[in-house]
N, C-alpha and C positions, 0 to 999 in steps of 0.2 A: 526060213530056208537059208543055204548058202549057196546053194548054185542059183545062178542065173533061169527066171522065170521066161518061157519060150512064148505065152498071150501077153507078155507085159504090156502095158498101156503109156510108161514110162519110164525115161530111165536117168537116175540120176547120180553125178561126180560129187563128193564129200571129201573135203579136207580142211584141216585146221592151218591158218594162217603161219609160216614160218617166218616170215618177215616182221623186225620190229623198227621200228619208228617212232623218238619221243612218246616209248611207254605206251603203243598201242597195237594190238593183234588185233586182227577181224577172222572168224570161221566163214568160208566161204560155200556155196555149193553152183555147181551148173551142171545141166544135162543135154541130154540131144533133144531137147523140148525147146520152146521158146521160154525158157524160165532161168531166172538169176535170184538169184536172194543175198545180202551181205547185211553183216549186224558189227555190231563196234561192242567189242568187251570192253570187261575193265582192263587196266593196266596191270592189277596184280594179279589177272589171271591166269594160270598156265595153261600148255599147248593140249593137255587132256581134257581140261574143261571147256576148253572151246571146241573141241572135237566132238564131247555129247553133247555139246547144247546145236552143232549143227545139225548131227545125226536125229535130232529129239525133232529139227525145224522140218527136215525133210519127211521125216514120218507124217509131221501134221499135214504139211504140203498137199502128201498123197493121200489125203483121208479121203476111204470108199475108193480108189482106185488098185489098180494092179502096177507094182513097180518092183524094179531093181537099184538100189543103192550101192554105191560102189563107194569104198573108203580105205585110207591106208595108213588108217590109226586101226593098232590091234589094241589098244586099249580100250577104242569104240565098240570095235565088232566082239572082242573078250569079253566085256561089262553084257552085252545084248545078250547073248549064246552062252556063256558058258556062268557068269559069275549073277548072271541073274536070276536063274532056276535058282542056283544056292544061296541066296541072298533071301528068297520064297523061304525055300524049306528051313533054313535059321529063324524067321519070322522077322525079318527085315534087317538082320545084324551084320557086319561084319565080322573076321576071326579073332579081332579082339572082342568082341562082344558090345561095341558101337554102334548106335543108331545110324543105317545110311543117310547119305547126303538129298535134300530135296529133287535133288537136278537129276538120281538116279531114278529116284520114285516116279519121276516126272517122264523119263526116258523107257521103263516101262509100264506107263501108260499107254505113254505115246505110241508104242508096237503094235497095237491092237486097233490104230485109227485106220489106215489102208484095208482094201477090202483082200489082198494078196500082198505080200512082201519077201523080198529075198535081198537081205543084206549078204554083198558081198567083201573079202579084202583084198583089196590089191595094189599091185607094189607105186609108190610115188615117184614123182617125174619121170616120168615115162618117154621115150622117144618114138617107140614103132607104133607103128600105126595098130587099128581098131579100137573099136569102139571106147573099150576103157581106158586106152591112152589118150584118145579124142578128149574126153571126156574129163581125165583128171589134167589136164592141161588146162584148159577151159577154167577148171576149179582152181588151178595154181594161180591164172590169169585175172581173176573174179578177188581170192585172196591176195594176191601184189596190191591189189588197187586200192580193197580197204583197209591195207595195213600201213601205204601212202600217204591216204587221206585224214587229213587231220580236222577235220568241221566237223565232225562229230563227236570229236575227244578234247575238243576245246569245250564244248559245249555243257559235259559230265564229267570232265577230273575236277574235282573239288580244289581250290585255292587258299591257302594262308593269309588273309590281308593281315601284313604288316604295317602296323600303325606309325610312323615315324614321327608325325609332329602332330600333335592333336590340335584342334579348332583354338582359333584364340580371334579375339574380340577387332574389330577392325583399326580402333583408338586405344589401349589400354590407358585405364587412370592408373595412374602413379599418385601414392600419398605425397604433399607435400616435404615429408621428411626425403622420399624418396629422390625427390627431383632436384633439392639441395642438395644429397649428394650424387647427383649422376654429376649435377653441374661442376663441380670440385675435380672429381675425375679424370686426367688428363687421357684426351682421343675420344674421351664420346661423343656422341652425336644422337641429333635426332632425325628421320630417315619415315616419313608417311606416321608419325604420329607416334612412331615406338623410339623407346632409347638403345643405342648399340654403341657397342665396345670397340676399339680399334682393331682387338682381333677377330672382328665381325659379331660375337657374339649377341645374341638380341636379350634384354631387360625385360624379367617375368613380373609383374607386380606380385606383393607380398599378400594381395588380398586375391588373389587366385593360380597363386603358387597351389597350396593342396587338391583344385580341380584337375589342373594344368599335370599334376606330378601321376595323378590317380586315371587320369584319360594316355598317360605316356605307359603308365605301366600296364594297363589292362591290355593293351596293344602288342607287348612283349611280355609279360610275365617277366622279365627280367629279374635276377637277385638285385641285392641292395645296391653290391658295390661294383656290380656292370652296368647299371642304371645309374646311379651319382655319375660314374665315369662319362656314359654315353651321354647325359643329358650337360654335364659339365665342359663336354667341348662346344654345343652350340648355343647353350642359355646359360644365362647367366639369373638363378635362382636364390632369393633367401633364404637362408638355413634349410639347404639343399638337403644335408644329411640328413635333421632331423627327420625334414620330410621323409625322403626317402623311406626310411627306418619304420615309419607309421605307416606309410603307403601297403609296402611291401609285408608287415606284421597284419595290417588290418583286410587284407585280401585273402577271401575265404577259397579260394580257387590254387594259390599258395600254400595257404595250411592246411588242405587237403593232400597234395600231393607233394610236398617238399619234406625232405628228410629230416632227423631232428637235430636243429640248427642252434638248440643249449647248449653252451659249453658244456662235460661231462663232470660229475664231481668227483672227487679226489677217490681213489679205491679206497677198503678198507684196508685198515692194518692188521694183519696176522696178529695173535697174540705172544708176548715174550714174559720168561719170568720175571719175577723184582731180583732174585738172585743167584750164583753161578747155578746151576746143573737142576734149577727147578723146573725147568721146561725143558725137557729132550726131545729129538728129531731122530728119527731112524728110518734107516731105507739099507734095502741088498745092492750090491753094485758087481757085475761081471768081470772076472779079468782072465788071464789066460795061465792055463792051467801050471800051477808047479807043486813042487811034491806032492801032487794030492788036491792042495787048493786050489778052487777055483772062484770063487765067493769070498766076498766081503760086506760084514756087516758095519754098518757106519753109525754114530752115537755124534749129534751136534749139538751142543747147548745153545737157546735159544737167544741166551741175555749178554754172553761173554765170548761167545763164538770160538769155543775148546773142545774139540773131536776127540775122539777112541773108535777105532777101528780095529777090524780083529778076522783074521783069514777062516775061511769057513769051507769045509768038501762039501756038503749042503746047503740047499736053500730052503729049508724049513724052519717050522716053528717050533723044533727043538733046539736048534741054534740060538733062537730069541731067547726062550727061557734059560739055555743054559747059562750065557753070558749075563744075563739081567743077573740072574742069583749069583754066579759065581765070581762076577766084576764090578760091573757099574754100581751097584745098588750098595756091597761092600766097601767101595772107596769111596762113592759119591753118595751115598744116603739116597730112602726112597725118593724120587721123586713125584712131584702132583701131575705132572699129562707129559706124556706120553702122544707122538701126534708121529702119522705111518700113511703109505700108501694103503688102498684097499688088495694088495699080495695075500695071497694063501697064506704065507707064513705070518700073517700080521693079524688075521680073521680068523685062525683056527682057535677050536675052542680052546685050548690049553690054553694059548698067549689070554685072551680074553680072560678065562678063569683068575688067572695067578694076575692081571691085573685087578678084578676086581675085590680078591684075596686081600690085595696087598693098597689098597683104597688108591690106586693110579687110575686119574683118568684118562681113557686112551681114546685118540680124537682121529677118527677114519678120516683121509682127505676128499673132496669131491673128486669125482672119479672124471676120466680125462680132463684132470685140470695140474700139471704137473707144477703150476705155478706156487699151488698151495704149499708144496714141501720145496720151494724153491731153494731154501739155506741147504739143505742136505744134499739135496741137486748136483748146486754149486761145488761142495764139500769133494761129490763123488771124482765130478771133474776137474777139479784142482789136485784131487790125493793124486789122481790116474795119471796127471802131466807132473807131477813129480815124482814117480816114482821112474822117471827115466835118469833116475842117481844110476838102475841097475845096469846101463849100458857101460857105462868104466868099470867101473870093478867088475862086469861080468857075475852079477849075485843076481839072488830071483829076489823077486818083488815083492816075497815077506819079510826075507832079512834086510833091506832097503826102507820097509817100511816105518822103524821108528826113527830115521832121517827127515824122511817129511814129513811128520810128527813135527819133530823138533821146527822144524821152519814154516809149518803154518801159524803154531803155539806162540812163537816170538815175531809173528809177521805183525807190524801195526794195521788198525782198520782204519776205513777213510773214514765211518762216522764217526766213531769217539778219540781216535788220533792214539788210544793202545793197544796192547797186545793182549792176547786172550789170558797169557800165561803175566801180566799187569793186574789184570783183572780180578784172575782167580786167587792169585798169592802177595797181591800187594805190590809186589817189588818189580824192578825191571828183569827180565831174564836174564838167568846169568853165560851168556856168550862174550860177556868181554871181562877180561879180568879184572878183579878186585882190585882197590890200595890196600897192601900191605900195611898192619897194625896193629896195636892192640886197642880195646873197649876205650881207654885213657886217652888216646893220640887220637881215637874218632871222635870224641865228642863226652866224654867219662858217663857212659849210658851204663847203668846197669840192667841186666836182664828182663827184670821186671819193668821200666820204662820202657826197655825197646818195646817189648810185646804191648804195653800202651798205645805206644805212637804207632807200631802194627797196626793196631785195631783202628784208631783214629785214619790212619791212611787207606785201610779198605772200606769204611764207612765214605769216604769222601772221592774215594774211586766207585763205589756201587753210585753213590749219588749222583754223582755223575756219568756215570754210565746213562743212571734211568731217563736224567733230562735229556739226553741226546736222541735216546728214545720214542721212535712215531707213537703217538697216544693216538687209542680205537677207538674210531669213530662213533661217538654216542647222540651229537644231534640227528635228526629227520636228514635224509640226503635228497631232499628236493625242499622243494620251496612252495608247495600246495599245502592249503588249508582247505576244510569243511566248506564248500559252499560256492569254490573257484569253478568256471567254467576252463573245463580243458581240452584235450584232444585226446584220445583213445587213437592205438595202432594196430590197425589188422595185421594178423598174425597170416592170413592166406590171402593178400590182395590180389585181384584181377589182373590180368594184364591191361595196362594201360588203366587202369582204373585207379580212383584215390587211396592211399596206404592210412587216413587218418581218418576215422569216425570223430562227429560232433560240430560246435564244442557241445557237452554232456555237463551235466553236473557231477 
């Protein structure tokens, strides 16, 4: 029922504690009966759970009686009336389709204890008189006191004991080596049978240093190097670190829940060709729209770091094919891989076809991983900041483009200290003028030596190229063998719960 029942036999005020206090609410009830009731939640519970767990106590209260309950949580009287039937006909689910909460199950139950009931709601702190003003006052009065009182919430919040100094012996023996050199020492002292430092700190023996280190950390879990710290300003510990170091490794409470604390190994290295334009990089890059163009396709060599780029009104994999066949492939010969974002234009069957036509192999990058084509990347955003040649001359940014050309080609690199256009031709780029001469006044080369010493000088610029070169990774990149005990990481850990299974073999 919700109206007020006219044989009631009792009648009672329900309200959940508004007052907090050092982490403690109390639900309270009282009625015009001689009856009080007050319970101590927890601290982390909210004002709605303490609401049904009153509204549940008063139900019990009146078991086999006729009453009225008066409340002014609509979340109480909502859950009873209206979200309870539905909560039935779901078959105990919530709208997400969630098992409900105990404390609901529990609450109708409890409905059915009174032998007549009429929960009502009504409004909180009330001033004018009658009854349910009486009444939820009383209850406001009843909740102040246990949300006050604190003996009962000392008694159930759970505590941390932090272990600060663990048990030590009332004499500690010192080895004789020990006590030579405290004695040496200047400012030590000895103080009820322990050795101490001048700046207080007290002398661990070395023969129960690892009890002493292993009862300080189990108290803190502390890492390595806030534990050496902490324990380093009051004690004074023999090979404090090592300890540490074993303490902290061999604590299985640690290696359950600590993150993984191996340095990480070196990434791998991309692959590059042995020489100029055997390994290419390509990718589309946007720019704004002129005559027509809007697209650029971009061409990076892998080993020598020499672009071709080339304006494109499409972003298709007729673009690809045209320019492979009609450019690259004729000035630079086939190349062996080919390596592309996963783009439509790079997956369609043609490109694929005419690579494998043409024995290229073409290497998909992992997909969101933009790292993988990182040089072309690079390439796209270096072309795009130099192509702001076009702002002076006022020209669009295809006729500009074989400027920054020219000035990536003759730019030097930081790992091999040359230029791409070094590389590919031998010679320094010709941006600064010649000396003036002939064959005789340079050095009496004839044609055929020069192209000798050509060849000998791009042979000893590839070689050098290649040692400067990151070499891919071919050892194991850990450091387990057959047989190691290790740690396994869950992939969905709990909250609050351990992230490491084992150790496992």
């Amino acid at each position: 029922e919700t109206n007020p029942l006219r044989t009631q036999t009792l009648n009672i005020s329900q309200r959940e504690a508004g007052l907090y206090q050092k982490g403690s609410a109390e639900p309270g009830m009282q009625g015009d009966s001689k009856f009080s009731s007050q319970g101590t939640g927890p601290p982390y519970q909210d004002l709605s759970t303490k609401s049904r767990i009153a509204l549940n106590r008063a139900l019990l209260v009146a078991k086999g009686r006729t009453v009225n309950i008066y409340t002014d949580s609509k979340y109480a009287f909502a859950t009873l009336h209206a979200h309870g039937a539905i909560y039935k006909e779901r078959g105990l689910l919530t709208a997400g389709g969630k098992e409900i909460k105990e404390e609901i199950l529990q609450l109708l139950e409890a409905v059915w204890a009174p032998d007549k009931v009429a929960v009502i709601h009504c409004k909180g702190h009330q001033t004018r008189g009658g009854i349910e003003a009486k009444g939820n006052r009383k209850a406001d009065r009843e909740a102040r006191q246990a949300a006050m009182s604190n003996s009962s919430t000392k008694k159930k919040t759970p505590t941390l004991l932090l272990l600060l100094e663990p048990s030590l012996p009332e004499t500690p023996s010192y080895s004789p080596n020990e006590k030579a050199w405290f004695e040496q020492e200047s400012g030590s002292y000895i103080q009820g049978g322990r050795w101490k430092f001048s700046d207080g700190r007290l002398a661990i023996p070395e023969a129960i240093a690892p009890q002493f280190m292993k009862q300080f950390h189990q108290g803190t879990h502390m890492g390595k190097t806030a534990l050496e710290t902490l324990v380093g300003w009051h004690f004074y510990v023999p090979c404090l670190t090592a300890i540490t170091r074993a303490v902290c490794e061999q604590c299985l409470t640690c290696a359950q829940n600590n993150p993984w604390q191996v340095p990480t190994q070196p990434p791998g290295i991309q692959e590059t060709g042995a020489t100029p334009c055997e390994n290419l990089l390509v990718d589309f890059t946007e720019l704004p729209r002129a005559r027509g163009y809007q697209y650029m396709l971009v061409f990076v060599c892998t080993f020598s770091g020499w672009v071709e780029a080339f304006p494109t009104r499409i972003e298709k994999a007729q673009e690809v094919t045209r320019l492979l066949l009609k450019d690259i492939i004729p000035r630079f010969g086939l190349p062996l891989t080919l390596g592309s974002d996963n783009g439509p234009a790079f997956m369609a069957e043609v490109v694929q076809q005419l690579s494998q036509l043409l024995k290229i192999k073409w290497k998909l990058h992992i997909v969101y991983h933009p790292q993988s084509s990182g040089k072309v990347q690079w390439m796209n955003q270096t072309l795009k900041h130099l192509l702001k040649f076009c702002q002076e001359p006022h020209l669009r940014w295809d006729q500009v483009l074989p400027m920054a050309f020219l000035q990536v080609r003759c730019t030097l690199t930081k790992l091999t200290g040359l230029s791409p256009c070094e590389i590919v031709f031998g010679r320094p780029p010709p941006i600064i003028n010649q000396v003036k001469g002939d064959l005789w006044e340079l050095g009496e080369l004839t044609l055929k030596r020069q192209m000798q010493a050509l060849g000998l000088a791009m042979q000893k610029i590839h070689g050098w190229v290649r040692e400067k070169l990151p070499i891919s990774l071919t050892d194991p990149v850990h450091p387990f063998t057959p047989g190691d005990l290790v740690w396994v990481k869950k992939w969905n850990p709990t909250t609050l719960g351990p992230i490491w299974d084992g150790p496992t073999l």
